[in-house]
C-alpha positions, 0 to 999 in steps of 0.5 A: 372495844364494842359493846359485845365485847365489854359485855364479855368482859364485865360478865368475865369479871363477875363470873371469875369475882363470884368464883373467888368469893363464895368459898368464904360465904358460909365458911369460917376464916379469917376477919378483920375490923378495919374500923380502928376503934371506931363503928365496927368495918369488917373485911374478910378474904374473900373481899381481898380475894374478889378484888385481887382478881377483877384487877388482874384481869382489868390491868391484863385487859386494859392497862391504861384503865385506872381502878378504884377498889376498896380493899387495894386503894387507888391506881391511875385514877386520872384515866379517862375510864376508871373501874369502882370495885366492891367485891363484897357489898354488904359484908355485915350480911356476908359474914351473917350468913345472909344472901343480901350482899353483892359485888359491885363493878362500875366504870366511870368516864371522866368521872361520870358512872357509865356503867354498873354491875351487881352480882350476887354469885349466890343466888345468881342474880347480875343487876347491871345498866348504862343509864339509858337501860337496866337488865336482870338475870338470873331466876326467871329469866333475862328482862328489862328492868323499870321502877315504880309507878308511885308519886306519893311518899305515903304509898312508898316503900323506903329502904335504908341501910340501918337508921342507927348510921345516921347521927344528929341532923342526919338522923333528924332528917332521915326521920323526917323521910321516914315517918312519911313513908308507908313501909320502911325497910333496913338493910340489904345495902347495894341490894336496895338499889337493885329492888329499887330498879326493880320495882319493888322499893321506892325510895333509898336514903343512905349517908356515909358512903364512899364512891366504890359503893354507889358509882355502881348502882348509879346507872343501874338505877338510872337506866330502870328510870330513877334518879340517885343524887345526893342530899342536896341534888348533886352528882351520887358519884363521890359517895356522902349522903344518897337519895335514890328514887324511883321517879321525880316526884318522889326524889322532890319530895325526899330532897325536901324533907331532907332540906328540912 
């Protein structure tokens, strides 16, 4: 397949995803907690909806491909490529009413993000990289996408999904992070990521995470020059505890808090 085509196809599956989510956005149906007890998971239709459709149109396209997705479990994940859906990240925000969710796509090669998308049907924006370079489109026009210029943890801009997710030695490290940090910022989830490619965000520490909500946003962030790892400076790809950076001096010196 040439890059044309991907290209086509991954803004196919964005557009046809989008089309399928927005009719439960702002909209009262049906909602699940799949938490079983535990920290309140929501899950909605258009989660299932969304996803129903990016994996018909994977396995119409690309049969041998395996899929990774949230709401319908695994398929073929020994495949060479492997497509990680999220059809709604930051499905709290989306049953609120709020516009800072979004669909993830990505493609592993041998277990290694290659390739990640971020669309938000609402507001029409697509985030999407390679590792080698990140693109946005939407309001304003198509344009490459670069982190920021700070090395120094006291004039960064730090984000993370809620404070209240970290527990223990996690919430102890967190805060270490935290408390060095010029502005810190919750919520926003895949989000975060994208602002942090985009210049505006420079620092992201999550925990907790599974694979379909990070391998997305791997090349997406890499390609605009960051770097995203886990806590202790290994592959992001399996999911667990996340530091993403706008450059190396600032992810040193997260690890190193972290660390403790």
């Amino acid at each position: 397949m040439s890059a044309v085509d991907f290209g086509a196809f991954v803004a196919h599956l964005a557009t046809q995803s989008g089309q399928a989510i927005l009719p439960f956005f702002r909209a009262h149906h049906a909602l699940e907690d799949k938490s079983a007890g535990g920290v309140f998971d929501p899950v909605t239709e258009g989660d299932r909806a969304g996803e129903s459709v990016m994996r018909h149109l994977i396995k119409r396209s690309f049969p041998a491909h395996g899929v990774l997705g949230e709401e319908f479990g695994n398929e073929n994940i020994d495949a060479e490529y492997v497509w990680v859906l999220d059809p709604i990240d930051g499905t709290r925000a989306f049953i609120s009413g709020i516009p800072v969710w979004g669909t993830l796509i990505g493609l592993t090669r041998n277990g290694t993000p290659v390739y990640g998308m971020m669309h938000q049907p609402f507001t029409g924006e697509r985030f999407s990289g390679d590792g080698r370079e990140a693109r946005y489109e939407g309001p304003g026009g198509p344009r490459k996408l670069r982190t920021r210029n700070v090395s120094d943890l006291a004039a960064s801009t730090l984000m993370t999904t809620s404070p209240a997710l970290f527990k223990g030695e996690e919430a102890q490290a967190y805060t270490r992070v935290e408390s060095q940090v010029r502005l810190a910022r919750y919520g926003c989830d895949c989000y975060a990521y994208c602002m942090l490619a985009s210049g505006h965000v420079d620092l992201v520490v999550e925990s907790g995470l599974k694979p379909y909500d990070i391998v997305a946003l791997i090349p997406i962030v890499e390609g605009a020059g960051g770097i995203v790892t886990s806590w202790d400076g290994g592959s992001a790809a399996a999911g667990g505890r996340i530091v993403a950076a706008a450059n190396r001096e600032l992810h040193e010196a997260a690890l190193a808090l972290l660390a403790g």
